[in-house]
C-alpha positions in Angstrom: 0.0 0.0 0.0 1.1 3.3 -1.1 0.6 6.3 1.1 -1.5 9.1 -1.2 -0.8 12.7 0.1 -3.9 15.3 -1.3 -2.8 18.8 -1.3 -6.0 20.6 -3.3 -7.3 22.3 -0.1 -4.1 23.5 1.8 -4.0 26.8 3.3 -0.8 28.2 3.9 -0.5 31.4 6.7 1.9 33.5 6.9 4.3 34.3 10.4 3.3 37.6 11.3 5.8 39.9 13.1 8.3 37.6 13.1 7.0 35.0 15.8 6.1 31.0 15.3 2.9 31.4 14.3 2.6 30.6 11.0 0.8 27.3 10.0 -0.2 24.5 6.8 -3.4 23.4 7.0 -6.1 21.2 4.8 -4.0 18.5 4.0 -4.9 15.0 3.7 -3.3 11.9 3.7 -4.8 8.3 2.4 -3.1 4.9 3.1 -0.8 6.0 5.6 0.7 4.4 8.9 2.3 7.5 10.6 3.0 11.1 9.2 5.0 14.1 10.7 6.0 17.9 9.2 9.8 18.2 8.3 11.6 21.6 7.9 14.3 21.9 5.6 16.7 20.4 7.9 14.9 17.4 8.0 13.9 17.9 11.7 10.8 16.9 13.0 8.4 20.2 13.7 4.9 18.4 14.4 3.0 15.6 14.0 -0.8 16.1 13.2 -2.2 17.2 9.7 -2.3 20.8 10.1 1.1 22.3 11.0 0.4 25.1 13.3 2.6 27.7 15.4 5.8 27.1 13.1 8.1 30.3 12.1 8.6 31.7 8.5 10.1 29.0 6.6 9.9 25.8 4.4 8.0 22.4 5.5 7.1 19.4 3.7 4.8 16.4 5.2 6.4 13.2 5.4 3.7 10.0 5.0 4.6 6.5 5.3 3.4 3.0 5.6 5.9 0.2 6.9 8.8 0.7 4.3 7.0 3.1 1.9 7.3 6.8 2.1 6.3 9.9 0.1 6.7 13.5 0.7 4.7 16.4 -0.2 5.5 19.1 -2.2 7.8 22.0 0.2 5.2 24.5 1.5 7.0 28.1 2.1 5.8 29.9 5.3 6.7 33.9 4.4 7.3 36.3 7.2 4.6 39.4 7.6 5.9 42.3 9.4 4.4 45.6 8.4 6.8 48.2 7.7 6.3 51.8 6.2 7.9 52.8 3.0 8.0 56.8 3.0 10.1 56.9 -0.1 7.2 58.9 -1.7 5.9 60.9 0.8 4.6 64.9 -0.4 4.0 67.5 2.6 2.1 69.9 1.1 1.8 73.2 3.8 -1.4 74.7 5.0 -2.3 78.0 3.2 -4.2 80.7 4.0 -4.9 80.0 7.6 -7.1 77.5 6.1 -6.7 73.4 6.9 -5.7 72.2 3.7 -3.0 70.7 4.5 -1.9 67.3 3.0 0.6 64.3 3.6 0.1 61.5 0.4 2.6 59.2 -1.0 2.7 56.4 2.2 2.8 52.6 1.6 3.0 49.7 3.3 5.0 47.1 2.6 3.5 43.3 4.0 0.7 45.1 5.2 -1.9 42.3 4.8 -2.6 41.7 8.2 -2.2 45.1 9.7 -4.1 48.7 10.0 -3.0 52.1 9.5 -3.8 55.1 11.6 -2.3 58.7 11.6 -1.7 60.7 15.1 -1.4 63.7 15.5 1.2 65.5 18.0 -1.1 65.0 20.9 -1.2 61.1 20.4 -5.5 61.7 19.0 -6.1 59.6 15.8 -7.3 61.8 13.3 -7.2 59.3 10.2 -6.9 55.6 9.4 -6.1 56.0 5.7 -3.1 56.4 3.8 -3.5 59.9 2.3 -4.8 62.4 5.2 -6.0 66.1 4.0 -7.5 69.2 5.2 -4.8 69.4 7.7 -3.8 72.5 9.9 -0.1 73.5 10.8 1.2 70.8 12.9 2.9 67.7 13.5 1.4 64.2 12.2 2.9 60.5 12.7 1.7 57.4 10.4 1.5 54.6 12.7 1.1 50.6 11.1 0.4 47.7 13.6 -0.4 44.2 12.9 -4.3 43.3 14.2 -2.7 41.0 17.0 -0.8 44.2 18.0 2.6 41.8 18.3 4.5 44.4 15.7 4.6 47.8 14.1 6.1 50.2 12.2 6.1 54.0 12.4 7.4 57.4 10.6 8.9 60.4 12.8 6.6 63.8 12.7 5.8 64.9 9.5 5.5 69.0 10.0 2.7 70.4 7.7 3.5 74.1 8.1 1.9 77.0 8.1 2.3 79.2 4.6 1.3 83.1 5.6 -2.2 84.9 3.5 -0.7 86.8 0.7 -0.5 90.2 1.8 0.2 93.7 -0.4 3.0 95.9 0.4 1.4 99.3 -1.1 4.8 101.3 0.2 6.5 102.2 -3.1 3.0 101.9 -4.9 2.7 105.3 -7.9 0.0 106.3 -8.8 -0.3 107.8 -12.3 -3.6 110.3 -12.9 -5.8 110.2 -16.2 -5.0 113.3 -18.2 -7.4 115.1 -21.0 -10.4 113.0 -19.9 -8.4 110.2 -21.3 -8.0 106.2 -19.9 -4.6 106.5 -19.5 -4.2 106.4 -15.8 -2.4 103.6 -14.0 -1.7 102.3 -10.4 1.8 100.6 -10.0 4.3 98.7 -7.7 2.2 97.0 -5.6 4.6 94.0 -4.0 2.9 90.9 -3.0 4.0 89.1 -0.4 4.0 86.0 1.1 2.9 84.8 -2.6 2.9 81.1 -3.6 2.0 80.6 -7.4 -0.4 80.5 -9.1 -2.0 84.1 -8.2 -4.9 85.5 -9.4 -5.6 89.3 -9.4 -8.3 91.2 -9.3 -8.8 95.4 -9.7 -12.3 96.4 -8.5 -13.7 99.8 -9.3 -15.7 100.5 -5.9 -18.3 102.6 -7.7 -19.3 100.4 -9.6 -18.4 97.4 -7.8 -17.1 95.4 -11.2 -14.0 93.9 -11.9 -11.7 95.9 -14.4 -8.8 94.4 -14.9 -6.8 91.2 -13.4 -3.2 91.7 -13.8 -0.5 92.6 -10.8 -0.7 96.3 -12.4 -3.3 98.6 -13.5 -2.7 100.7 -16.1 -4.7 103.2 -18.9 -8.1 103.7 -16.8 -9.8 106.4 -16.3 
């Protein structure tokens, strides 16, 4: 009698966080006397059908029946430790006093088994997705754990700064006057300050309350 060794329904866990408890489960075995896991060393690491509690590695089953044995197929046990890959990571700075802040760009590498949240300076969890928005100036920290809380990995304090309003610095502004009746008055050297491109400009006649022009300058109105 031959022993038959059915792998069609194995399930093979990972080890998470780097601990022995990985496992191989859902095989079967037909026709045989005795059985027992192997490792790659040929050492005995347990003897019932499903393997459980073993580290990352490789295991095979070993069936026999008096002088006759098979093996299965190796069965590789992977490692799962979640770890944070920041190579992409954009701050983009609150403007305006407004929070629109932003930190994209995280991953997660072996992440299958874990959740995500991101903290903010006083240790409150203000996100549990990867790309966080509508920020304020201040300090935030992407945090990954494992569900069984065994592992983790984290990022140091991302600062999302504060960018100042634009503001107009109207000290060396001239002022040119309209002669004849004509449109050929004009309003320069306004500095901006604190300006971020893209800008958009707007010159309001307060009379009339309309829009007449929308460069940095104003020049040949009346």
């Amino acid at each position: 009698l031959t022993p038959r060794i059915d792998v069609a329904n194995v399930l093979v866990r990972p080890a998470r966080c780097s601990l022995a408890n990985g496992e191989v489960c859902g095989i079967a075995v037909s026709g045989a006397q005795a059985f027992n896991w192997e490792n790659e060393a040929g050492a005995n690491v347990g003897n019932t059908l499903c393997l459980r509690n073993v580290s990352a590695g490789r295991y095979r089953l070993r069936a026999s029946y008096t002088d006759c044995i098979v093996y299965s197929a190796y069965f590789t046990v992977t490692n799962f430790t979640p770890a944070v890959d920041a190579a992409t990571v954009v701050v983009t700075p609150a403007t305006c006093n407004l929070n629109n802040g932003a930190i994209t760009g995280i991953k997660v590498r072996d992440g299958l088994f874990a959740s995500v949240q991101w903290k903010n300076e006083t240790g409150t969890v203000i996100s549990t997705g990867y790309d966080i928005y509508n920020l304020a100036a201040g300090r935030y920290k992407f945090i990954v754990l494992d569900n069984s809380g065994a592992c983790g990995d984290s990022t140091a304090y991302y600062d999302v700064l504060a960018t100042p309003a634009p503001a107009l610095n109207e000290a060396a502004v001239f002022i040119n006057n309209t002669t004849c009746n004509n449109s050929n008055g004009s309003i320069q050297n306004i500095q901006l300050v604190n300006s971020t491109a893209p800008l958009q400009y707007w010159w309001v006649n307060t009379a009339t309350n309309s829009i007449v022009a929308t460069t940095a300058w104003l020049r040949y109105i009346v």
